[in-house]
Structure formats: structure tokens, C-alpha cells
C-alpha positions in Angstrom: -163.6 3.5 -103.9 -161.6 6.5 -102.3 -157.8 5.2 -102.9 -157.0 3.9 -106.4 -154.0 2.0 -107.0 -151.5 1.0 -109.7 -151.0 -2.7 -110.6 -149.1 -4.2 -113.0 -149.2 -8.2 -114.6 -146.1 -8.8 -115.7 -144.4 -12.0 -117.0 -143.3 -14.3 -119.8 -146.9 -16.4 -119.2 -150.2 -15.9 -120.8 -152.9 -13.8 -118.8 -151.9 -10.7 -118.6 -154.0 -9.1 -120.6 -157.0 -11.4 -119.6 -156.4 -10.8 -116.0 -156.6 -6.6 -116.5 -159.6 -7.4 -119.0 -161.5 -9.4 -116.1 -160.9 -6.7 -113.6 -162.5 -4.2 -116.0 -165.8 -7.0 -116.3 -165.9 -6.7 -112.6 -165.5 -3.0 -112.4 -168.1 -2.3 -115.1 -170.3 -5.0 -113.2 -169.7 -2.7 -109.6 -171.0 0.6 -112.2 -167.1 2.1 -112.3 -166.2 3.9 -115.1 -163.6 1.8 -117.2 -161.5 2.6 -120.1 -158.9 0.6 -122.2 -156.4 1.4 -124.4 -154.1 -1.4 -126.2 -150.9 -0.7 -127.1 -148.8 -2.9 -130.0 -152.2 -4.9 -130.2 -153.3 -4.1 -134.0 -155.8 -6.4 -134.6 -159.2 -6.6 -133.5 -159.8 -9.2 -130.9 -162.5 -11.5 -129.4 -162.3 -8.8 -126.0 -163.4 -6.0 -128.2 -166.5 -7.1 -129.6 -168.1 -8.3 -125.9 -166.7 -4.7 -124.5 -168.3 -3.3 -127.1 -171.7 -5.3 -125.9 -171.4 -4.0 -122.4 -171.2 -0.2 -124.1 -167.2 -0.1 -124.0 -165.4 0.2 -126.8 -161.7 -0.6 -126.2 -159.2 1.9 -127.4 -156.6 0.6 -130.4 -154.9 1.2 -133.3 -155.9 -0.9 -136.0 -153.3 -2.3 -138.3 -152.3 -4.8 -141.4 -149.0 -5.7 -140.1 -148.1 -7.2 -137.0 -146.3 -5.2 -134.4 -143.0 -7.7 -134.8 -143.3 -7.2 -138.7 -144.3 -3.0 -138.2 -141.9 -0.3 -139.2 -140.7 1.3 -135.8 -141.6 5.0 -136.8 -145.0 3.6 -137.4 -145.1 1.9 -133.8 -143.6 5.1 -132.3 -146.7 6.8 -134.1 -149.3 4.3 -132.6 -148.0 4.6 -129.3 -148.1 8.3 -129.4 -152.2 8.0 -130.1 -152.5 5.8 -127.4 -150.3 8.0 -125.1 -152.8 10.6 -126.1 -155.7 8.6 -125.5 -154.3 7.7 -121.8 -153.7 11.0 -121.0 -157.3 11.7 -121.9 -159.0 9.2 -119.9 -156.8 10.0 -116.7 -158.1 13.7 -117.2 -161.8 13.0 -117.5 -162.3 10.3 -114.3 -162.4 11.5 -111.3 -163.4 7.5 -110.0 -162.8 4.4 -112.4 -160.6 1.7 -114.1 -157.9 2.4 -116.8 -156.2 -0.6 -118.5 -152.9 0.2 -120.2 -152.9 -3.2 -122.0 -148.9 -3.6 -123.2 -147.9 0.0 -122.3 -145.0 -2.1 -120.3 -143.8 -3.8 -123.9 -143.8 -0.7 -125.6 -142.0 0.9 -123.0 -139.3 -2.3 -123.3 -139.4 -1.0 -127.0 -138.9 2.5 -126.6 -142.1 3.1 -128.5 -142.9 5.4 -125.2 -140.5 6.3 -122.9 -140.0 6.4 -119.2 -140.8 10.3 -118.8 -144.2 9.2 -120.6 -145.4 6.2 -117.9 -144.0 8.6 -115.1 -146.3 11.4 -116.4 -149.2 9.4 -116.5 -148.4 7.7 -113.1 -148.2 11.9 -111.9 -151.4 12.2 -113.6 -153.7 9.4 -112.1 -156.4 10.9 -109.7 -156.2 9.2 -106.0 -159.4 7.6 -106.9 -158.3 5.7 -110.3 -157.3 2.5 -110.4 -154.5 2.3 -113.3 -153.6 -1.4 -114.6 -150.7 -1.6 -117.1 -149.8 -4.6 -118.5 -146.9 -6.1 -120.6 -143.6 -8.3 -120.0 -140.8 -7.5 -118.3 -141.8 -4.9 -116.1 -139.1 -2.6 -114.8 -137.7 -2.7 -111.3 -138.7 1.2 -110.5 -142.4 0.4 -112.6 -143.0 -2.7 -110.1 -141.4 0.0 -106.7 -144.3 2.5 -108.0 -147.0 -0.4 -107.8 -149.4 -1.7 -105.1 -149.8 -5.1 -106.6 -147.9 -6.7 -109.5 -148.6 -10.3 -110.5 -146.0 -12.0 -112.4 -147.4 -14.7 -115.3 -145.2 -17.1 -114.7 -145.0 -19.7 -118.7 -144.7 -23.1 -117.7 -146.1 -24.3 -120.5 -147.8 -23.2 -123.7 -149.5 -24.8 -126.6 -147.6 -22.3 -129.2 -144.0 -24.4 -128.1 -146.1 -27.6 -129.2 -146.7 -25.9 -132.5 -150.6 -25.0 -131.6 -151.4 -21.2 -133.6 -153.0 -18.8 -131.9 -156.8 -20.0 -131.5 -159.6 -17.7 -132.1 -161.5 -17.0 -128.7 -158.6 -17.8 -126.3 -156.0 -15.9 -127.8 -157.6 -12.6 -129.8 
């Protein structure tokens, strides 16, 4: 691959972060050089122990509390690491995947700011393919983008009262 680009899944509906996770299977499967980091995602999920099987370990910052229970100084300070982390991977590839998995609802948060995604946006080699995922994605994110997909919810099992199920959820 010569021209990377930046997409973005966006939405209220479920698959965003399974739609960026299969593009990193594929990627991996084509020999790329992939990296994820998870942003506001605490908990380790079903996706991190079969990355870890195909020799990726996805990038996270564990924690007790959920993010919607989480003191906001200690979000800010997750987001920073992850920041940190992004920055990192974008230095080292010269060719490859990154997956910013809810860098978008952080930056709805104000866990990382606009001046942050910019920077790493100015920081993406030509030859990187940079996914960022997360709801609500703003109108200049989506004008900086060469593909967005927006998850559209038309229904889910969680408004029936169905938890979060082990294996299709986390």
C-alpha cells in the first residue's frame, strides 16, 4: 500500500469497534503491521485475547470502574497514556494499520482535545492507514476522512433488557 487513509465508524449502532477490529484481521492476514489502542475501554475484552494469539497485543488501560462511573481526572489521565501510545505507533510505521478504538468519544468528552486528533492526523505517514472509532464524530473529523461509515441502531437487545453478553459484546 503506497496511500494510507483515515476512516472513521461512527454512529449510535453497534459495530464500530468490530468493524476497525476486522480490518486489523485482514491487515495482519495481508502481513501489515497493525497496532491498537482503546480508549475509555477499561476492561479486558474477548478481542484482546485472540489479538494476543495472532502476536498483537492491543493497547489499554486497564481499570476497576467503568468509564461512566470513572473520576474525569482519572479518564483525562488514561487518555493521555493512550495519546502517548498513538503518537508512538504513528512514529515507528512507516506502512501499516492504527486503530484508535473510541478516540472520537473521548474527544466528545474532552478527555483529549481537538489539537490532540489534529496532531496525530499531522503525524500519520502517507502510507498509514489510521481508523478511529467512536460516536458522534465531528463534522471537520468526518471533512478530514476518506471513508466514514455511520452505525446506524435500529435495534438492540440491551433496550429489550438483554446485558452485555460475553463474546459478542467484550
Amino acid at each position: 500500500m503506497t496511500q494510507g487513509l483515515v476512516q472513521i465508524y461512527t454512529g449510535d449502532g453497534k459495530g464500530k469497534t468490530t468493524a476497525a477490529l476486522g480490518l486489523a484481521v485482514r491487515a495482519l492476514g495481508r502481513g501489515w503491521p497493525v497496532r491498537i489502542i482503546q480508549f475509555l475501554k477499561g476492561v479486558r475484552a474477548g478481542e484482546h485475547a485472540a489479538f494476543e494469539r495472532l502476536g498483537v497485543s492491543i493497547s489499554f488501560v486497564p481499570s476497576d470502574v467503568p468509564p461512566w462511573k470513572a473520576r474525569r481526572e482519572d479518564l483525562v489521565a488514561s487518555c493521555a497514556k493512550q495519546l502517548a501510545q498513538a503518537r508512538e505507533a504513528l512514529a515507528q510505521m512507516d506502512r501499516g494499520l492504527v486503530v484508535l478504538d473510541e478516540i472520537i468519544g473521548a474527544l466528545n468528552k474532552e478527555y483529549v482535545t481537538r489539537s490532540d486528533v489534529e496532531a496525530l492526523l499531522a503525524a500519520r505517514p502517507e502510507s498509514v492507514e489510521l481508523v478511529m472509532t467512536g460516536r458522534d464524530a465531528p463534522d471537520w473529523l468526518i471533512d478530514r476522512a476518506g471513508l466514514v461509515t455511520r452505525m446506524t441502531l435500529v435495534r438492540h437487545p440491551f433496550s429489550q433488557g438483554v446485558p452485555a453478553r460475553e463474546g459478542m459484546e467484550f
